[in-house]
C-alpha positions in Angstrom: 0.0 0.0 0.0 3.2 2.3 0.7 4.1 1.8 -2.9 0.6 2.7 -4.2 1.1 6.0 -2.7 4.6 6.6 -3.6 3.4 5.9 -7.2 0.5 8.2 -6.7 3.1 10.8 -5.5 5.3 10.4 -8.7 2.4 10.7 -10.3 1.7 14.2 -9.4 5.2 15.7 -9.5 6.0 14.3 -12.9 3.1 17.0 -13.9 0.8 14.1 -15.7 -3.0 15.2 -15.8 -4.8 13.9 -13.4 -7.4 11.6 -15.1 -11.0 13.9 -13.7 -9.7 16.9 -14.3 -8.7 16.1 -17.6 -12.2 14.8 -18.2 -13.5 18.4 -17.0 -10.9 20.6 -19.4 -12.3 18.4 -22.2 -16.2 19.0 -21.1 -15.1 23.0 -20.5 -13.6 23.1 -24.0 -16.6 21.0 -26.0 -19.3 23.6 -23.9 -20.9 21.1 -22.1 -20.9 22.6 -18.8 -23.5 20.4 -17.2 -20.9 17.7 -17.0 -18.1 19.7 -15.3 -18.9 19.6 -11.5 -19.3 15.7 -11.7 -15.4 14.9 -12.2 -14.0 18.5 -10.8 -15.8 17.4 -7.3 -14.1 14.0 -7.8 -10.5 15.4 -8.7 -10.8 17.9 -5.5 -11.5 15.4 -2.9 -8.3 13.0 -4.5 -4.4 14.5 -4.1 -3.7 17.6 -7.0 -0.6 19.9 -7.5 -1.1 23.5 -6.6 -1.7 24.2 -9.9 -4.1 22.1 -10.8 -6.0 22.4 -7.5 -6.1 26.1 -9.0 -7.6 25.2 -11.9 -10.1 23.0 -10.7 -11.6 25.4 -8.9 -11.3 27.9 -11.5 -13.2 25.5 -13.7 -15.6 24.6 -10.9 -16.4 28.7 -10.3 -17.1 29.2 -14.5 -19.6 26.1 -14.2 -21.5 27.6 -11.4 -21.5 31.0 -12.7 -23.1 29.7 -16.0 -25.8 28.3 -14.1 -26.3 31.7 -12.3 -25.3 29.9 -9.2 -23.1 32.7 -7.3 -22.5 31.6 -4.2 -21.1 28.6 -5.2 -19.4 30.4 -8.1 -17.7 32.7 -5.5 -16.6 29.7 -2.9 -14.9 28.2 -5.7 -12.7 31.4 -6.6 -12.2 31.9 -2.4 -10.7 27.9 -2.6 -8.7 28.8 -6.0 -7.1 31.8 -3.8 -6.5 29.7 -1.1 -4.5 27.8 -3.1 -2.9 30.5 -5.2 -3.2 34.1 -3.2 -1.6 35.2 -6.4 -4.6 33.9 -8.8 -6.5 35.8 -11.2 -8.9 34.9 -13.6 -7.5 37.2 -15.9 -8.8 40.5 -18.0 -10.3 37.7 -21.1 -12.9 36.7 -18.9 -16.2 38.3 -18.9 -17.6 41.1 -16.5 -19.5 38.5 -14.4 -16.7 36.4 -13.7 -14.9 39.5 -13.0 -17.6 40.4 -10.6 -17.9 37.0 -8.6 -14.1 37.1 -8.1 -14.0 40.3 -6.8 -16.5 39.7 -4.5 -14.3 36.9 -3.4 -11.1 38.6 -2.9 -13.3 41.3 -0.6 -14.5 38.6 1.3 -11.3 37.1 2.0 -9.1 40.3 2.4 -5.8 41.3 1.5 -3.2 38.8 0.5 -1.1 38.7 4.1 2.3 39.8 1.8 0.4 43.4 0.9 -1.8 43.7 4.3 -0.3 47.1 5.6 0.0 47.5 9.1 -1.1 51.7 9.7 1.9 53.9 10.5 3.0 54.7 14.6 1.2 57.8 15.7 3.5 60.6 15.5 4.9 61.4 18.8 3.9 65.0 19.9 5.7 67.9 19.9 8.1 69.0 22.9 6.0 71.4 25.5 7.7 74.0 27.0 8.2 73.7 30.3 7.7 76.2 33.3 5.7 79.3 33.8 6.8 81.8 31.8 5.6 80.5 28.7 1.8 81.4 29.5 2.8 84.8 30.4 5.0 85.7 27.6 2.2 84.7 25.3 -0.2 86.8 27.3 1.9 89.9 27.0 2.4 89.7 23.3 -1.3 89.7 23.2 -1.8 92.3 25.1 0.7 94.6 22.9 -0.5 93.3 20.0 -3.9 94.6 20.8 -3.0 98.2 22.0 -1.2 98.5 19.0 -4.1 97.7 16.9 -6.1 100.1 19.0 -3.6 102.7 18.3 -3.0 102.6 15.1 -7.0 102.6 14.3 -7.8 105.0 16.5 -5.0 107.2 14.7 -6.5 107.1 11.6 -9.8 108.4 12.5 -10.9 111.4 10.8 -10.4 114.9 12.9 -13.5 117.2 12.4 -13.8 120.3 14.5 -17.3 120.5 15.7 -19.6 123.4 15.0 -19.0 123.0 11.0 -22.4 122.4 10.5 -24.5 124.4 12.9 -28.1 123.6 11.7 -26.7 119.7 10.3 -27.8 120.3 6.9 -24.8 120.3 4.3 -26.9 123.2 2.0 
């Protein structure tokens, strides 16, 4: 029994097709999509390479989104990037596929290589320490404001009173 598996092993790394899978390219190419999920399920519970675990699921995701069955369609492409973070169905396929897979990648997050952790939180500036600093400020706004005062009351206009005796300008 050992041996069986060690053959089975082989097998797989030598990159031959494994015999469902296989079965399920040929269906996906001839169009008969009713007769994909039948040997993809069968190849998914047996042993697969990365790569073809990949495209099992792949396959398995454009079966269920031909029969309008999205939640199925977008568990496969969460499994596919589970196997492959790096996967993508690519820019040929159409808007729907392009839709249930990015509805998969939100609900599984970030690949962990290009999660960002948020910056520290600056540290905060140096206060100044003693008591002067609250009255040095309080001074400069207290000459700050009686210079103000000066300068607008210096500009206001002069007029002698008794110019206009009745107040009428004629």
């Amino acid at each position: 029994m050992p041996t069986l598996a060690l053959l089975l092993a082989l097998a797989m790394a030598s990159g031959e097709e494994h015999p469902d899978l296989a079965e399920a390219e040929r269906a996906f190419k001839e169009g008969r999509y009713q007769h994909l999920l039948a040997p993809l399920g069968r190849a998914l519970e047996g042993q697969l390479t990365r790569e073809q675990e990949v495209r099992a699921c792949e396959l398995q995701a454009f079966a269920h989104a031909a029969f309008d069955d999205s939640p199925a369609a977008i568990a496969a492409f969460e499994r596919a990037l589970e196997a492959d973070p790096a996967y993508d169905p690519g820019p040929k396929a159409s808007p729907k596929l392009l839709g249930l897979f990015a509805e998969a990648q939100r609900r599984r997050g970030p690949p962990p290589a290009l999660a960002a952790t948020p910056p520290p939180p600056p540290e905060p500036a140096p206060r100044a320490e003693g008591k002067l600093g609250w009255v040095i400020w309080t001074v400069a706004a207290v000459v700050a404001v009686g210079a103000g005062s000066a300068v607008y009351l210096g500009q206001r206009p002069r007029v002698p009173r008794g110019n206009l005796p009745n107040g009428e300008l004629w």
